[in-house]
Phi, psi and omega in degrees: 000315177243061181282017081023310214234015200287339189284333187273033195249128148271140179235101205223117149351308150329297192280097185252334172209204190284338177298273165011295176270340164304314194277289174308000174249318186288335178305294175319001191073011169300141177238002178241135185233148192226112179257150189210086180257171170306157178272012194265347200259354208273301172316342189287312195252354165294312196270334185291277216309312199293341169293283237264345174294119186091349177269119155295145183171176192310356192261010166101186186226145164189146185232079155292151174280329170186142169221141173253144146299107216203122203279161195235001199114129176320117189203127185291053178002327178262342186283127190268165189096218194277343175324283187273017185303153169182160192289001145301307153308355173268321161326312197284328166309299190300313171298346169250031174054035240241038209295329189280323191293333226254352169281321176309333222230055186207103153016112190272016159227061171285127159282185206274319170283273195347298213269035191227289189322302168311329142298310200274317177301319162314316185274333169291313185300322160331321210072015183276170201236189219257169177296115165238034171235118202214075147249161200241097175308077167291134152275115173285347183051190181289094162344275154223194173287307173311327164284310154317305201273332168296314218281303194298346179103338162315352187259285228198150172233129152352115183075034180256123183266136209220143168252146185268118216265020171293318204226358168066012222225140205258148175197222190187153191299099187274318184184150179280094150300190193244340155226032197224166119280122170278126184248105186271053177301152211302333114024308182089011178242193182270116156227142190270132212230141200243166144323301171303328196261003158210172206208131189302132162296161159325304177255159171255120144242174206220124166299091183230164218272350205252310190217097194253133190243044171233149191054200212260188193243310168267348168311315183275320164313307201306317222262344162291305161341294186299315166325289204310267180341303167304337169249024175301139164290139179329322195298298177300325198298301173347273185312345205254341160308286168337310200299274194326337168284320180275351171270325166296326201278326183287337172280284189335288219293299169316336180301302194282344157310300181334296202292348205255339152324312186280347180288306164336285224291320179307296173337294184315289191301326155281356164298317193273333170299302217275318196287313175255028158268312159350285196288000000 
């Protein structure tokens, strides 16, 4: 997990629990000791390490001149995700076989296989039997508030007149995308829109096709025009591109027949001036 730190890491069988390690370090001749827990945990392990410093018992012997204690960062115990993370929860993945949340609570430059190896070991010291299915189940959860209420239909409708808060510049709602709006401004042109980038006006008029009361008589010609363009399919807007490269190459092309006829026709004429100067 930490290879940076490996040399300063022991890994010893022995050592299970903090009294342990605790014991085992004072044997080596350490006299300060420095411990590092969650912070919802620093009171905890302050009074436990410290009752017990200089009393012999089954939990072993250690006498330090001073242990610290030292928050590791905040963390909230009820918070889900990587928030509330701690190795009762990880424990706790593995036992419900949980391999996508349990990727969350691991070094993010952990391989996959480690980080496979280390789950399946968890769950055997568990009694558990080991993982050989390791697909990873995403929740995407809730987007925003806004992609909801929009999703639910709560945001915004055909023909709802809306200002764009980019350009301040006002129309109504031309058609419903799947995270967008097409905005048909008073203006006459088109424009595609995130959520977020427009805002109902004050008053809502409602738009309909028999009586639109909105803009100019061409202004509402122009931007139907552009609608119309716009919902063309991607697949025709290609071809109707194409037609058009080819009808340039085809105008050219005919241009350059033109000039190089008249390039003849000239060639031809100083040839025949020239033959009856000749003569």
């Amino acid at each position: 997990m930490f290879p940076q730190h490996a040399r300063n890491v022991l890994i010893s069988k022995d050592v299970k629990t903090v009294f342990d390690a605790a014991t085992s370090l004072h044997d080596q001749g350490f006299k300060r000791i420095t411990m590092v827990v969650g912070a919802d945990r620093i009171a905890e392990f302050q009074t436990l390490l410290n009752k017990y410093n200089g009393v012999k018992g089954r939990h072993g012997f250690y006498n330090f001149e001073k242990i610290n204690i030292v928050s590791a960062g905040d963390r909230d115990p009820d918070a889900e995700g990587i928030e509330g993370m701690s190795a009762s929860k990880q424990r706790e993945n593995a036992a419900n076989n949980d391999f996508n949340t349990f990727t969350q609570g691991v070094p993010s430059k952990m391989t996959n296989k480690d980080t496979r190896k280390l789950f399946n070991d968890i769950r055997v010291g568990m009694g558990l039997k080991e993982n050989i299915n390791f697909k990873r189940h995403l929740d995407l959860g809730k987007v925003s508030d806004t992609r909801e209420k929009y999703v639910a239909g709560e945001l915004f409708e055909p023909g709802d007149r809306v200002t764009v808060l980019e350009t301040k510049k006002s129309g109504y709602i031309y058609r419903l995308g799947a995270n967008h709006v097409i905005v048909a401004l008073d203006e006459g042109k088109v424009t595609r829109q995130w959520l977020e980038g427009i805002v109902h006006e004050e008053k809502t008029d409602r738009w309909y096709k028999d009586q639109p009361e909105w803009g100019t008589p061409e202004a509402t010609a122009k931007a139907k025009k552009n609608v119309e363009i716009e919902q063309i399919d991607p697949v025709q807007k290609i071809k109707m591109k194409i037609d058009k490269e080819k009808n340039s190459d085809a105008v050219r092309h005919d241009k350059m027949l033109d000039r190089a006829r008249i390039a003849r026709a000239r060639a031809k004429n100083v040839k025949s001036v020239a033959n009856k100067k000749k003569v």
